[in-house]
N, C-alpha and C positions, 0 to 999 in steps of 0.2 A: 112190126113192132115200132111204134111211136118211140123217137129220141129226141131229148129235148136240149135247148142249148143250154151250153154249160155257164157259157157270159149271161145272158139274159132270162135262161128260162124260156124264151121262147121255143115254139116248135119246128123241130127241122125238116126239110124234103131233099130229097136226092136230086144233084145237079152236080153237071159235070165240073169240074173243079180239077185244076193242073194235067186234065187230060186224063181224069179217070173221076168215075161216080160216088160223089159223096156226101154226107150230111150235112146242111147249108139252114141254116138259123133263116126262118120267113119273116122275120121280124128285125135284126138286127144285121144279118148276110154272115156271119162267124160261120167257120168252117169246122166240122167238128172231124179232128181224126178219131179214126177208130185203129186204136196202135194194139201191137198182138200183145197175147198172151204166155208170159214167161213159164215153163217146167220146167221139172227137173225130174231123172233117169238115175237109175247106180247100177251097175253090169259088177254082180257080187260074183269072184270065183271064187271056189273050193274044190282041194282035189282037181283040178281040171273042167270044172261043172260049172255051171253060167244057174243063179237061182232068178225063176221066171215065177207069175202068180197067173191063175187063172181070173180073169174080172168076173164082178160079178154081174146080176141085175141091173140095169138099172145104169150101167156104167156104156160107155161107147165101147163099142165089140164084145158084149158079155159073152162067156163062154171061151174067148178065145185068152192067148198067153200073152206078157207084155213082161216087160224088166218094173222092180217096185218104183213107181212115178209118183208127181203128183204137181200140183202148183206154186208158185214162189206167192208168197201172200207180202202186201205190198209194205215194202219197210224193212221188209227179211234179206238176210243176206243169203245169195243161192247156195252156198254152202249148205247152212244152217239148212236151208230146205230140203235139202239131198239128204242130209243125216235124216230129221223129222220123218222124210215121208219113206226110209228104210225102215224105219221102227216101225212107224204106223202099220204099213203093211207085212211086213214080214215080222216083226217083233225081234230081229239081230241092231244088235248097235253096234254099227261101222265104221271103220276107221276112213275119211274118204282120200282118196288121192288123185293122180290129175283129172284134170278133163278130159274126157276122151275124145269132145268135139261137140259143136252145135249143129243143130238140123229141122232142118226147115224146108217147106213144101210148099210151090205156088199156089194159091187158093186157101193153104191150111191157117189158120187163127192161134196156133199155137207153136212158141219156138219153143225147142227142148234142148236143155244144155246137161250134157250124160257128163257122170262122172264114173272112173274105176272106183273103187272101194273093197276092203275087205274086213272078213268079218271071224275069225278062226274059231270062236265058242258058242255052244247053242244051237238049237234045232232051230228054224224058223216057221213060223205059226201063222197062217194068212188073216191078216186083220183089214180094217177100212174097207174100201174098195172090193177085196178078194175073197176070192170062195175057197182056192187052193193056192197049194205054194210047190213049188219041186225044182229040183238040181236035175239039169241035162246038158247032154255030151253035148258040145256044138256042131257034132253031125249028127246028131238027134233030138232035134226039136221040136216041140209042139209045135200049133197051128197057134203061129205069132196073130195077132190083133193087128198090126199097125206097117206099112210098109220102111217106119224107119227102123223099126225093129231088126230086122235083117241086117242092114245096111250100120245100125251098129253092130252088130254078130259078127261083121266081116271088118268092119275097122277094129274092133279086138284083135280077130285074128289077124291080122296088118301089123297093129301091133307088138302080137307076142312073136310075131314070125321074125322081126327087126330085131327082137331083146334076145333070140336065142341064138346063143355060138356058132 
């Protein structure tokens, strides 16, 4: 995939650059970073239950389960994104609250910043992205999509293990 520079317009080729490989303008020498890409997560409980969607087509790991996600479109504030892409996909409007933490993975292009949230009225209804939607125990889960999946499943339970008496 041809990138072109963002100063000039020109076109760029891969050169090593502060000791790692990257977009270099043939025409002017501009360095172009290629910086990640912001998500955002919501770990919905009810009852006890963690609400996970099945992806669908079409999406990275279709068929498998993931918490409702999606991307912070630029200008948005990541709150705001975490509520939007609850609706989106699950059709519950959420109350959100903290963060549960950022994560990130060498090689991966995408940071994801999870938030708790909860949602007490309404069934949820797999929209956007998803094919299904369903509430499971967190010793019974699908066949997560994603290895940060888990790894929030378990700072939940971290967690809830800290807040209980």
């Amino acid at each position: 995939m041809a990138l072109f520079c963002q100063q000039c317009g020109g076109i760029t080729e891969e050169r090593e650059r502060d000791g790692k490989p990257r977009p270099v303008c043939t025409v002017c020498g501009a360095v172009t970073f290629l910086d990640p890409k912001l998500a955002t997560a919501v770990v919905i409980e009810r009852n006890g239950r963690l609400l996970f969607g099945r992806r669908g087509p079409g999406t990275r790991a279709p068929g498998l389960w993931s918490f409702p996600a999606g991307f912070v479109e630029r200008g948005e504030q990541v709150e705001a994104a975490a509520v939007r892409e609850a609706l989106e996909e699950s059709g519950l409007t959420v109350r959100l609250g903290p963060l549960l933490g950022l994560f990130s993975e060498t090689g991966e292009t995408v940071v994801l910043a999870v938030f708790l949230a909860s949602s007490s009225e309404g069934n949820p209804v797999a929209g956007d992205d998803l094919v299904e939607i369903g509430w499971f125990s967190p010793d019974e889960l699908p066949e997560l999509a994603f290895s940060h999946d888990s790894r929030i499943v378990d700072r939940w339970r971290d967690l809830r293990a800290t807040d209980m008496p």
